[in-house]
N, C-alpha and C positions, 0 to 999 in steps of 0.2 A: 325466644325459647330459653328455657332455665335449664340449669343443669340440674344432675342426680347431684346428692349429698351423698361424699365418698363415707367408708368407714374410716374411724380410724383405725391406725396400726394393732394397737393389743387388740380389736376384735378381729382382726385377719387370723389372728394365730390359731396353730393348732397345734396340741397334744397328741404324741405319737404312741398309739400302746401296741406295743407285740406281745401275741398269744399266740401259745403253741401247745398241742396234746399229739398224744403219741397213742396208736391204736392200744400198746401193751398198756399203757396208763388206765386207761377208758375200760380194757378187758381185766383188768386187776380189780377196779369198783363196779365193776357188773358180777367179777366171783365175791366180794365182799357183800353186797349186798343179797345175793341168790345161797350162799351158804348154810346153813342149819346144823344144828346140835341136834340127832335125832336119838330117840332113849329105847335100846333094846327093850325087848319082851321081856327079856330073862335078867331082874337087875345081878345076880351074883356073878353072870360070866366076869373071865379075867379082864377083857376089857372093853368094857361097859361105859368107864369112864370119857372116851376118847376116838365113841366109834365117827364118824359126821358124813358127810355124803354130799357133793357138787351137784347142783342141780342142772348147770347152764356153762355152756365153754369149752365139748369137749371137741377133737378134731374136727369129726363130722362137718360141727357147726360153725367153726369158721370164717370160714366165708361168706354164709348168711347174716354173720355178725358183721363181717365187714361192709357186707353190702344195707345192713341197718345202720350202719354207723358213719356211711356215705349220704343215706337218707337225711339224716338229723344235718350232717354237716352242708347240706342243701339249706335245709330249711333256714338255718342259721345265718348261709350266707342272706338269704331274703331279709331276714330280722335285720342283720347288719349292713343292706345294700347301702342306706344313705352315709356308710361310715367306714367302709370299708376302700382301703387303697390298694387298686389294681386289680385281678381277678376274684371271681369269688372264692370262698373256703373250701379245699376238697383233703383229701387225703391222696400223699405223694407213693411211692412205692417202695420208699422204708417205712412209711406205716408216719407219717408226719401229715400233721393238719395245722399251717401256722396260717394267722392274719394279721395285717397293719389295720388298726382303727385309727384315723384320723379325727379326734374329737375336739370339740370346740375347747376354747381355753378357757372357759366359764364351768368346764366340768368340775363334779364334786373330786376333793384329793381323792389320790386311793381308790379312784374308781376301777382301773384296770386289774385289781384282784377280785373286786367284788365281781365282772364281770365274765372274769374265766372263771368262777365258783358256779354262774350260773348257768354258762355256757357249757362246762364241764354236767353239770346239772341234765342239763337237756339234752346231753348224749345219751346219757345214761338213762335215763328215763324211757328216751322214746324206743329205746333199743328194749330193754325191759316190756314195755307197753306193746309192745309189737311178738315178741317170745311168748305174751300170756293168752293172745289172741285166741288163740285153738285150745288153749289148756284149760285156763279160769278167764271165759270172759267178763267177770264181775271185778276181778284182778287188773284186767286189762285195760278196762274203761278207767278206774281210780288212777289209775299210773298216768294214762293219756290226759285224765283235767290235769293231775300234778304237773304234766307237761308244759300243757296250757298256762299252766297259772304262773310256772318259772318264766315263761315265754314273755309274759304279762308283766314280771317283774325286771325282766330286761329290758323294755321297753320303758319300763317306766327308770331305770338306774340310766338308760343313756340320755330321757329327755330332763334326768335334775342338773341344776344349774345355780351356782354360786349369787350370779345376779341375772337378773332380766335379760331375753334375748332381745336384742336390737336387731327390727330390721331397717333397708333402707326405704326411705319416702321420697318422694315428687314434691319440693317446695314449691308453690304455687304464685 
């Protein structure tokens, strides 16, 4: 009987990224994005220039946001199951969502910003995409592929790889 061919050492390794978002984070690019410049009727009132109007965020909703933003940090934890050390991603009770990704040491440099931009990404979206349901669902559907498609793209940012994965073989 032959043995397995062990790895060696540098492909054991692994890259440690800590990501962390913060609900008020998350809730500040949900008003950046939902915001608008809207243009009085009347251009000469006094200020005309300056009027604007929130669309999304106010007490009421809350808590509906938080519980969208529980959702996505679900979905995320799935994206990230094979990579993620220790429990999945949730949000704690000061409003923190952190994770360890354990990634192989073939990853591309600089991958752990690219990968909270998109993870950041997909909060925001699907929380978005879920607000437009009832309102504009032509709104809604666009936002949810966007979602899809960032989702798409983090899958494809955690499987690049500097050189070839190695696995192991049965020498025969």
């Amino acid at each position: 009987m032959k043995k397995h061919k062990e790895f060696p050492e540098e492909c054991r390794k692994k890259i440690c990224v800590q990501l962390c978002f913060t609900r008020e984070e998350l809730r500040d690019e949900l008003l950046k994005r939902t915001t608008y410049i809207a243009v009085p009727m009347q251009t000469d009132a006094p200020d005309a220039a300056d009027w604007s109007e929130r669309l999304l965020l106010t007490a009421d909703e809350d808590l509906w946001v938080g519980d969208r933003l529980q959702e996505a940090a679900d979905r995320v934890s799935d994206l990230l199951s094979d990579y993620l050390a220790g429990k999945s991603c949730s949000f704690d009770e000061q409003g923190h969502c952190c994770m360890t990704l354990l990634l192989p040491c073939e990853a591309v440099p600089g991958i752990g910003d690219r990968i909270a931009r998109i993870i950041k990404e997909i909060f925001v979206l699907h929380v978005l995409s879920r607000w437009f349901d009832d309102r504009l669902p032509e709104k809604a559907q666009y936002l949810a592929l966007q979602c899809r498609e960032a989702e798409e793209l983090l899958r494809a940012r955690l499987n690049r790889r500097t050189r070839p994965i190695v696995r192991p073989y049965r020498a025969l």
